[in-house]
C-alpha positions as CSV (number, residue, x, y, z in Angstrom):
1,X,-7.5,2.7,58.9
2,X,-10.8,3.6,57.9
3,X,-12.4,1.2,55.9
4,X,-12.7,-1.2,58.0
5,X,-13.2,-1.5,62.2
6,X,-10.6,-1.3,64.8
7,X,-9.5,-5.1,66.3
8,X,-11.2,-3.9,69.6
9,X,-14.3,-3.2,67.3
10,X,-13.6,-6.4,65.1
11,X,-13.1,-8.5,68.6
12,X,-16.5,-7.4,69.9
13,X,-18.1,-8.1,66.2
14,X,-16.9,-11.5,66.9
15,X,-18.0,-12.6,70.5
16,X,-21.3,-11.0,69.4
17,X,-21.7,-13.6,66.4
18,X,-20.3,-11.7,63.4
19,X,-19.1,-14.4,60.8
20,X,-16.0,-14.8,59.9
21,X,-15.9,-15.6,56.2
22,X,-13.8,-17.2,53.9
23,X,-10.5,-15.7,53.2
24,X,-10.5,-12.7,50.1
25,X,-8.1,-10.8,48.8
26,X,-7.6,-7.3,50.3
27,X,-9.3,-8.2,53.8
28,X,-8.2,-7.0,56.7
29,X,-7.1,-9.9,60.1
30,X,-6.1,-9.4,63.5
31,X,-4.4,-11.8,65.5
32,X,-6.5,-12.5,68.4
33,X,-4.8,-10.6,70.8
34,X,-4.1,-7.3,68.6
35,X,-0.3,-7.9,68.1
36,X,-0.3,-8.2,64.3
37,X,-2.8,-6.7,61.7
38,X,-2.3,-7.7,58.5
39,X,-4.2,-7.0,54.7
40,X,-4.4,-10.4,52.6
41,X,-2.1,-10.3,49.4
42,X,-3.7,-12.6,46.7
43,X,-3.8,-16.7,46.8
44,X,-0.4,-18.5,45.4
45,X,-1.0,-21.7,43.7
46,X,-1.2,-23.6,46.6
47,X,-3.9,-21.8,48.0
48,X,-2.2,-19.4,50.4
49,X,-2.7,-16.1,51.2
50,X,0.3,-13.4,50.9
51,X,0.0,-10.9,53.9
52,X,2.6,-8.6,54.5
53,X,6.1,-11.1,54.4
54,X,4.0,-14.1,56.0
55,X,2.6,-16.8,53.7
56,X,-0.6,-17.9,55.9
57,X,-2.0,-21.6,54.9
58,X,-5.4,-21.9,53.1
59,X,-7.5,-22.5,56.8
60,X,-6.2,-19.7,58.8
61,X,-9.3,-18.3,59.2
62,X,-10.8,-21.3,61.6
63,X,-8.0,-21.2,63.8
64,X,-9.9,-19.3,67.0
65,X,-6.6,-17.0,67.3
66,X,-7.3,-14.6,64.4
67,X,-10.0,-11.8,64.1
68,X,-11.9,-10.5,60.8
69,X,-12.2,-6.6,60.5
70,X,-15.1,-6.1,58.6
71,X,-16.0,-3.2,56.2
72,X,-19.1,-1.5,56.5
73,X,-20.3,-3.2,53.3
74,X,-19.7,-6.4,55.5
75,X,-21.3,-5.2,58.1
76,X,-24.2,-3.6,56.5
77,X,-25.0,-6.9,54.7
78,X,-25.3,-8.3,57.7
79,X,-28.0,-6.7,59.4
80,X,-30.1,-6.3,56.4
81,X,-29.8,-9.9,56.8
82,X,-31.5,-10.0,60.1
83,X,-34.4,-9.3,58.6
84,X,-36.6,-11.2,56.3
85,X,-37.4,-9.8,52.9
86,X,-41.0,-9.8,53.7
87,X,-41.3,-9.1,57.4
88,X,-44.7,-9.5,57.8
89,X,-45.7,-6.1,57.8
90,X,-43.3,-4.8,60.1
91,X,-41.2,-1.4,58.9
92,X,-37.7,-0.7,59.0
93,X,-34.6,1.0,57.3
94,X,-31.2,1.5,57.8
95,X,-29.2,5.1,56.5
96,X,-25.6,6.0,56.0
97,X,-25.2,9.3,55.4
98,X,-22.1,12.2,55.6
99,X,-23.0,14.2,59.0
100,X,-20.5,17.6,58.9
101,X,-17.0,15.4,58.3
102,X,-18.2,12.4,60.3
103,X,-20.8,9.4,59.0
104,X,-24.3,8.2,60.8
105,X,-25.8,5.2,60.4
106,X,-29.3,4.9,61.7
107,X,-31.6,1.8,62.1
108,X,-35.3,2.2,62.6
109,X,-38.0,-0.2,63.4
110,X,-41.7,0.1,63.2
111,X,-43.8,2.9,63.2
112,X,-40.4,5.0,64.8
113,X,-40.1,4.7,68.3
114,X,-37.5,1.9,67.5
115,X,-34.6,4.1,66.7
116,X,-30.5,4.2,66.6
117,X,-28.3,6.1,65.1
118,X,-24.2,6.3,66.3
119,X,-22.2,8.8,64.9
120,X,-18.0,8.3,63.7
121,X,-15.5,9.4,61.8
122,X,-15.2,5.8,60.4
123,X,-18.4,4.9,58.8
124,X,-17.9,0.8,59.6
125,X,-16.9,1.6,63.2
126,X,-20.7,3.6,63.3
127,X,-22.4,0.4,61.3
128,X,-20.6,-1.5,63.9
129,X,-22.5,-0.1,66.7
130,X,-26.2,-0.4,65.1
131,X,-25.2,-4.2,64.3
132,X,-24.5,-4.6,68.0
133,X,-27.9,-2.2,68.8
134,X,-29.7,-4.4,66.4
135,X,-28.4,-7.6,68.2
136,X,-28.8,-6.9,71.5
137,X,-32.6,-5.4,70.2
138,X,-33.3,-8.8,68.4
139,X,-32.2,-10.9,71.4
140,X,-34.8,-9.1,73.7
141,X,-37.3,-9.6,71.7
């Protein structure tokens, strides 16, 4: 699957913080140890979610034993939120862009000698490594 990470990727996401958001339609869960994967179907009228042949109940998502796979729209929203809209001054960007069949996203900081980019066929699997460059970068600062 391409669109969104792998469960080891989405695991990591979450012991490093990434949320875990409300339920939508189309998203992609894990249980916790990587058994099942499954794609959410859309809300019956009491509120749960179709996925696969398993109703799940409306609070799934809390229960410590599932995982979220984010997409790289996900993911990318989330480090843009690590930084404020006016950060006093400071410089930075992030890219995604096609590299020869394979995507890069690149993060930079300041004047440039901040820098990361990771390289991957699966362009949220690359955004998944700056968010955990950008973590680790934040943390040590």
């Amino acid at each position: 699957m391409k669109d969104t990470t792998t469960f080891e990727t989405a695991k990591r996401l979450k012991e490093a913080g990434f949320p875990q958001p409300e339920p939508e339609y189309r998203q992609v869960w894990h249980t916790s140890d990587g058994v099942d994967c499954f794609a959410l179907g859309r809300k019956n009228q009491r509120g749960s979610f179709w996925a696969d042949d398993k109703i799940l109940k409306p609070d799934f998502h809390t229960s410590p034993d599932v995982v979220f796979s984010p997409t790289i729209t996900d993911i990318l929203r989330e480090i843009y939120s690590f930084f404020p809209v006016s950060a006093g001054g400071a410089y930075y960007w992030v890219n995604l862009s096609p590299q020869g069949g394979l995507w890069a996203v690149t993060v930079k900081f300041g004047s440039g000698a901040d820098v990361a980019r990771y390289i991957h066929e699966n362009p949220a699997e690359a955004a998944a490594l700056v968010y955990e460059w950008v973590k680790k970068r934040l943390a040590d600062a």
